[in-house]
Structures are given as structure tokens and as C-alpha cells.
N, CA, C and O of each residue as an XYZ file, in Angstrom:
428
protein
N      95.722    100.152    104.367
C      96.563     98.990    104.614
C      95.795     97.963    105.437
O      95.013     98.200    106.358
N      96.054     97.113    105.083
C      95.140     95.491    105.545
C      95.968     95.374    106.639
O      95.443     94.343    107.060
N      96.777     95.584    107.384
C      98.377     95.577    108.351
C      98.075     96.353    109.152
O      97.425     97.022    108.349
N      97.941     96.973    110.205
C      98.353     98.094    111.084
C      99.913     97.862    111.683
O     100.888     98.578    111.457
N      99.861     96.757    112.440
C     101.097     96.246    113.021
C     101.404     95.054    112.899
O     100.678     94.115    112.572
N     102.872     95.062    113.252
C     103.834     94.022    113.035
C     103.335     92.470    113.737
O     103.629     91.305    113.468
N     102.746     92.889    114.408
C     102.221     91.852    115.119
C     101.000     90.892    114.464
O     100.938     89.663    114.436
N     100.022     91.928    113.932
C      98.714     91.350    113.097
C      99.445     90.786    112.222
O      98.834     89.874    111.666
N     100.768     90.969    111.755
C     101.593     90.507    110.060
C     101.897     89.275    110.368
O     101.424     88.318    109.755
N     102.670     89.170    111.291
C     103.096     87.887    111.711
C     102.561     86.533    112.123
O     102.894     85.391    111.805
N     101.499     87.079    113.039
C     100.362     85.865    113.248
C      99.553     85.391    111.631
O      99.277     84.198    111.503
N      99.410     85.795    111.145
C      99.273     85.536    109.946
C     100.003     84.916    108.857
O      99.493     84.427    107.849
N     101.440     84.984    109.185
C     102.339     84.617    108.256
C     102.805     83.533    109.043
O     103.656     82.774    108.578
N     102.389     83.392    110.071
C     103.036     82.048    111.025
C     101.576     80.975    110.733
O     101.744     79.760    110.628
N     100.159     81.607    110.621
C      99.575     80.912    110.213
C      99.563     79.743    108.647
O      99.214     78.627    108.262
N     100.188     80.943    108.243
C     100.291     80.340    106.763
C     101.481     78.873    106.749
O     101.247     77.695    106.477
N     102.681     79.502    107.131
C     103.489     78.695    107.632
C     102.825     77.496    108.278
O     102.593     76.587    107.480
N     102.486     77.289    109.458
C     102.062     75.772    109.950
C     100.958     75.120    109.030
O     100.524     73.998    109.289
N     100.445     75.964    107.781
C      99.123     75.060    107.036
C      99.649     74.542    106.225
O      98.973     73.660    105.695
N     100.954     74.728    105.708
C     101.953     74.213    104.906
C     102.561     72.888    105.430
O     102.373     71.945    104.661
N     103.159     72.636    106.413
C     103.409     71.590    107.608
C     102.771     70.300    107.071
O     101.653     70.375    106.563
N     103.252     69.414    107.131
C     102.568     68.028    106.442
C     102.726     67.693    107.888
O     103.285     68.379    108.744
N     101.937     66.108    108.079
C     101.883     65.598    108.761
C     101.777     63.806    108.548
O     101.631     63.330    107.422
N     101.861     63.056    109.619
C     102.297     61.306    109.173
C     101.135     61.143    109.191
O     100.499     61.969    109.845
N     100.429     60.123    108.556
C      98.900     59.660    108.282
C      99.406     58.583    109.629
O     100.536     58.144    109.841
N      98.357     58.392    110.281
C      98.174     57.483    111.391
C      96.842     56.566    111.714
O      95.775     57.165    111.851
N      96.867     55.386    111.816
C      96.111     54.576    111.825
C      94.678     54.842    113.302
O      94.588     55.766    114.110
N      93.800     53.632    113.122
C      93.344     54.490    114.137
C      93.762     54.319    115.823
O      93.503     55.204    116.639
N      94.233     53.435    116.069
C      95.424     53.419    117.574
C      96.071     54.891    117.264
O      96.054     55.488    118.341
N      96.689     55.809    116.155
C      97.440     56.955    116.940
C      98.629     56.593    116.226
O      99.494     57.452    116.054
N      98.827     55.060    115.649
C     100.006     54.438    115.024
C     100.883     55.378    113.836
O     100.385     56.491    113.669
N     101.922     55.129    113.125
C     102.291     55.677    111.967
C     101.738     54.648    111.225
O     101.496     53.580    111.788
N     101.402     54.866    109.565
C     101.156     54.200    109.152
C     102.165     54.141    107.747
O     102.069     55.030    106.901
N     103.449     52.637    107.544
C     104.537     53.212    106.389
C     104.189     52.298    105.436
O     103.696     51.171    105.495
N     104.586     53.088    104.447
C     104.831     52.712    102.960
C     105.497     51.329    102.981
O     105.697     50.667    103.999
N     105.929     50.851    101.266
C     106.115     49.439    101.703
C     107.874     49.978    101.518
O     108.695     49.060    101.515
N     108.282     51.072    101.406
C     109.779     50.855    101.571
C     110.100     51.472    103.111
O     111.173     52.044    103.306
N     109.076     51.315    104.224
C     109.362     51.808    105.747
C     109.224     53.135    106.164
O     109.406     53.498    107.326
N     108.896     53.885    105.213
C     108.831     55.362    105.010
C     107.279     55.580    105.899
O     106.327     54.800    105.863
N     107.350     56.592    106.507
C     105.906     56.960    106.952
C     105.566     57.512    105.890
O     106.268     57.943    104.976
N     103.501     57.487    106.129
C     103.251     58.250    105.232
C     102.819     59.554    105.240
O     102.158     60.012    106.172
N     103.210     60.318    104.067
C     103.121     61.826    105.051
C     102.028     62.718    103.882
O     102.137     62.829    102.661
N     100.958     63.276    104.843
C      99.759     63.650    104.268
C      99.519     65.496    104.619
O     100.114     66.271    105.368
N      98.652     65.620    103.907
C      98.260     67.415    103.738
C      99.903     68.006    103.732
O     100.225     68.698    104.697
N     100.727     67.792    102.873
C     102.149     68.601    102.491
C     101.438     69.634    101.437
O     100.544     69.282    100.666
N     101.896     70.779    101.507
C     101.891     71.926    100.919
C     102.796     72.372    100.757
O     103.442     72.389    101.805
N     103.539     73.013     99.573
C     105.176     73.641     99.791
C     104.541     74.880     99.903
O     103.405     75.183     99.540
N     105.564     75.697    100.549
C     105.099     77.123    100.736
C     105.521     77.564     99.564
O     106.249     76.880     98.845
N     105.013     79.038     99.173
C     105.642     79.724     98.275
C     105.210     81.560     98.661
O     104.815     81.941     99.763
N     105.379     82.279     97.681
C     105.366     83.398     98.459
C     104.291     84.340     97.999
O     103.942     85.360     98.594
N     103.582     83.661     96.336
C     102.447     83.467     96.199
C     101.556     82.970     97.428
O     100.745     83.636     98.072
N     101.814     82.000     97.545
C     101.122     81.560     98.653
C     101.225     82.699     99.797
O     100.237     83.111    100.404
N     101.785     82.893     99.888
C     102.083     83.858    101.487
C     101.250     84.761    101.578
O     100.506     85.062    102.511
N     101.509     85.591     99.680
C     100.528     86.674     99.971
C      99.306     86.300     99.634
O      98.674     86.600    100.647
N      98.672     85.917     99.007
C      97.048     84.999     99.228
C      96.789     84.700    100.545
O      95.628     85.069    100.723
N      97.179     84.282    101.469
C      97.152     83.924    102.818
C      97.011     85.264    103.342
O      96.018     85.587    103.993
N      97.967     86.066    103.086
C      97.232     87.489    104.198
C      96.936     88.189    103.486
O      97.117     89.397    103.638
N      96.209     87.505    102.151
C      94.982     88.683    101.805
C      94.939     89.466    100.607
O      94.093     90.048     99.927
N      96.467     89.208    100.608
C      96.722     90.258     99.046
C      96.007     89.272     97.603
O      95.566     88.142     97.395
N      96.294     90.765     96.739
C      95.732     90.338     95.783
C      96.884     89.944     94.661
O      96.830     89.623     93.474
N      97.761     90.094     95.448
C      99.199     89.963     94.388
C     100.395     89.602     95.674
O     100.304     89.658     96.900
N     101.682     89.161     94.620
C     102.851     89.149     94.952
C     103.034     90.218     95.336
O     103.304     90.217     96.537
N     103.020     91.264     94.849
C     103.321     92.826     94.856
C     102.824     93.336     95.959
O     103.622     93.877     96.724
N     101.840     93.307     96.206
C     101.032     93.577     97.634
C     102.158     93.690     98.695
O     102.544     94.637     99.381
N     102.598     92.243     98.581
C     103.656     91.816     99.490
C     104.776     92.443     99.546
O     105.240     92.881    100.598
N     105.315     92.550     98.437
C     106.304     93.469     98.214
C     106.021     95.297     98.506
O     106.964     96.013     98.842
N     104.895     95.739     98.353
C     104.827     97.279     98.706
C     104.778     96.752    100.178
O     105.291     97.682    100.800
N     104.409     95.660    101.200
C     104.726     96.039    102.896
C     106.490     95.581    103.229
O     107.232     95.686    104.205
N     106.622     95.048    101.855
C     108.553     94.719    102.270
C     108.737     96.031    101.919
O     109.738     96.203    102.614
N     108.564     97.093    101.389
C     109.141     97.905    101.559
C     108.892     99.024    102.557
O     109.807     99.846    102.591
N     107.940     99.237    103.324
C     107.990     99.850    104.457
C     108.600     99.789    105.570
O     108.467     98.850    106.355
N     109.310    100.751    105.753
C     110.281    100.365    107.033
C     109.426     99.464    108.389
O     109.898     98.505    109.000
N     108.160    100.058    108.598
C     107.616     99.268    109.794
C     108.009     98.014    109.238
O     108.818     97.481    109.997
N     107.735     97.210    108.067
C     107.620     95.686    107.968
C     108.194     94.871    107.166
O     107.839     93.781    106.716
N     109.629     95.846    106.949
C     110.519     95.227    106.244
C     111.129     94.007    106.939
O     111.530     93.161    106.139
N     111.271     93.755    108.027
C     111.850     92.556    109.010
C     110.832     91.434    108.937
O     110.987     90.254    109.252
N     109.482     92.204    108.332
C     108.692     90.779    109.332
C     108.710     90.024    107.672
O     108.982     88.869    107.342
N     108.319     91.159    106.888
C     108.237     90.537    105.542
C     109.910     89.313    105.217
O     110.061     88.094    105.148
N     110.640     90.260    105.129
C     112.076     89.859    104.643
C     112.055     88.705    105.180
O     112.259     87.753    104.427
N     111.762     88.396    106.873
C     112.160     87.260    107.515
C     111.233     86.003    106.861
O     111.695     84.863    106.830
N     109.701     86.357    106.274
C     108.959     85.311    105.858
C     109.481     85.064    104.512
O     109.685     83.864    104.328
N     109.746     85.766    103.571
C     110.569     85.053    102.294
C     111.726     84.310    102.844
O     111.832     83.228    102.267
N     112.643     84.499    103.762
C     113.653     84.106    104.345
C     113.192     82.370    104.415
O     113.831     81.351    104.154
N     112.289     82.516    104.722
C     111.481     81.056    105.479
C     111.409     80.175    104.246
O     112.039     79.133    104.067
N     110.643     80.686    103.518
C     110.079     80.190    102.266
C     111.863     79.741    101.637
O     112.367     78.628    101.486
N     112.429     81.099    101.398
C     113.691     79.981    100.495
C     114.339     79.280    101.196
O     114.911     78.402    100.549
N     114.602     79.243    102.692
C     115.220     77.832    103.367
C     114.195     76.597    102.750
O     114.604     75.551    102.246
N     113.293     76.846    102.858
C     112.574     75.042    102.388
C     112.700     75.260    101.052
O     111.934     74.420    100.579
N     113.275     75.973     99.971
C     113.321     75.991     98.725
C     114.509     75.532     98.397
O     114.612     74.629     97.567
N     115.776     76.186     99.110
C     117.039     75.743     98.927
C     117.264     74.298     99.925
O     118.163     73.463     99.836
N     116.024     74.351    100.955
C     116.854     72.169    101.414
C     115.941     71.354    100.700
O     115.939     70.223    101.187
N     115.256     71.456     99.858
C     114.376     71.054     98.763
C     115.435     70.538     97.603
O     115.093     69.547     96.956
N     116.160     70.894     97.435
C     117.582     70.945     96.389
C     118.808     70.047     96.678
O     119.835     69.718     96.084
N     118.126     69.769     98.055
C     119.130     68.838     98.419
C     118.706     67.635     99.452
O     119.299     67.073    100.372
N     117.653     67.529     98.981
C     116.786     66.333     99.257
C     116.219     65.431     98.161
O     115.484     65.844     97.264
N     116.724     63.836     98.347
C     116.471     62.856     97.436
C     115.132     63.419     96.365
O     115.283     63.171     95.168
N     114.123     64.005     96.702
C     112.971     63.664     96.164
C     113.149     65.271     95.629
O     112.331     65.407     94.720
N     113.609     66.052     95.755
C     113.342     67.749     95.427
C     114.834     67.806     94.108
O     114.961     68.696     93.267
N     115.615     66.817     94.258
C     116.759     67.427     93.212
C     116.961     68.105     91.928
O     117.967     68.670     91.499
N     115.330     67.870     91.179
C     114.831     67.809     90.215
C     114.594     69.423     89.980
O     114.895     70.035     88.956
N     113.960     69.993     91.217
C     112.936     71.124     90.932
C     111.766     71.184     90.923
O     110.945     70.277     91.064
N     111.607     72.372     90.738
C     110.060     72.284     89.764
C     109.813     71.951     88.421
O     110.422     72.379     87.440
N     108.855     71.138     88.449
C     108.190     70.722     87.401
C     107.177     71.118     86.578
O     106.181     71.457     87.218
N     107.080     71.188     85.564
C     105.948     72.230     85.075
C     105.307     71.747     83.723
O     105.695     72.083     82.605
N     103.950     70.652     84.096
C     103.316     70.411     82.927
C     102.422     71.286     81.898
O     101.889     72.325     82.289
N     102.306     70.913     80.818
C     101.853     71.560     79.941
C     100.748     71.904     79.808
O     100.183     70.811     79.763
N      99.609     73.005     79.656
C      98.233     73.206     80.046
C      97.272     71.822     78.972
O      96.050     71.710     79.062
């Protein structure tokens, strides 16, 4: 196991979490810098996903992830990080720009 403890799981999954985190593009004063409808502009956005999650700590699969959700040691830490992931999936659904979904072009 790539895991010993709950603790190594988490710092890791909190890492993943903040690389996801967008941030406002800012001029060079420190300023915001907005769009022409007043909107800041917001740069390095990543949506999380749970693909993502497990690539981030290492696995070679979704599944990965899923054999440490099922161990009792790390069923909490796991459960709580999908937890994470579908809150920004389900307020995604109810935000002007997310109503749509996912989108999925053609190869």
C-alpha cells in the first residue's frame, strides 16, 4: 500500500484539492484584472474529479481509490474526498456557466 496512514492520505488529497483552486489574474500593482462585463479574471481553474484525485495520490486507476475506500482504516478519509469533489459537481449545476454539464467533443 502506497498509504500507511490516514494522515499521509489526506495531505495529499488536500494537496490535490488546493491545485484545483483557480485564482484572479492580477495586474502588476497586485490589482484584479476584469473582463469587459466587470467579472474578474479567473486563471489556472481545474475542476476536480476523482480521476483526478486518484492520479494525484498515485494510483494507477479509479479503482485504486476505491480498494482504500474500502478499508476500514480509510473509508472516512476517502468517502469525505469524493464528498468534496461532488459538492463542486452538484453547485456546478447550479451555476450560470455549469447548467449545461459536461460536454463532450468528438475525437
Amino acid at each position: 500500500m502506497k498509504y500507511k496512514t490516514i494522515e499521509e492520505l489526506q495531505i495529499t488529497i488536500d494537496e490535490y484539492f488546493k491545485a484545483c483552486e483557480s485564482e484572479i489574474l492580477k495586474d502588476e500593482d497586485s490589482q484584479p484584472i476584469f473582463n469587459k462585463f466587470g467579472q474578474p479574471v479567473i486563471i489556472n481553474q481545474k475542476p476536480p474529479t476523482v480521476t483526478g484525485l486518484a492520479l494525484a495520490l498515485g494510483f494507477t486507476s479509479r479503482q485504486v481509490l476505491l480498494n482504500y475506500q474500502a478499508k476500514k482504516q480509510f473509508v472516512d478519509t476517502v468517502t469525505h474526498a469524493k464528498s468534496r469533489y461532488e459538492d463542486y459537481a452538484e453547485s456546478r449545476l447550479s451555476d450560470r456557466n455549469g447548467t449545461m454539464g459536461a460536454k463532450f467533443k468528438p475525437c
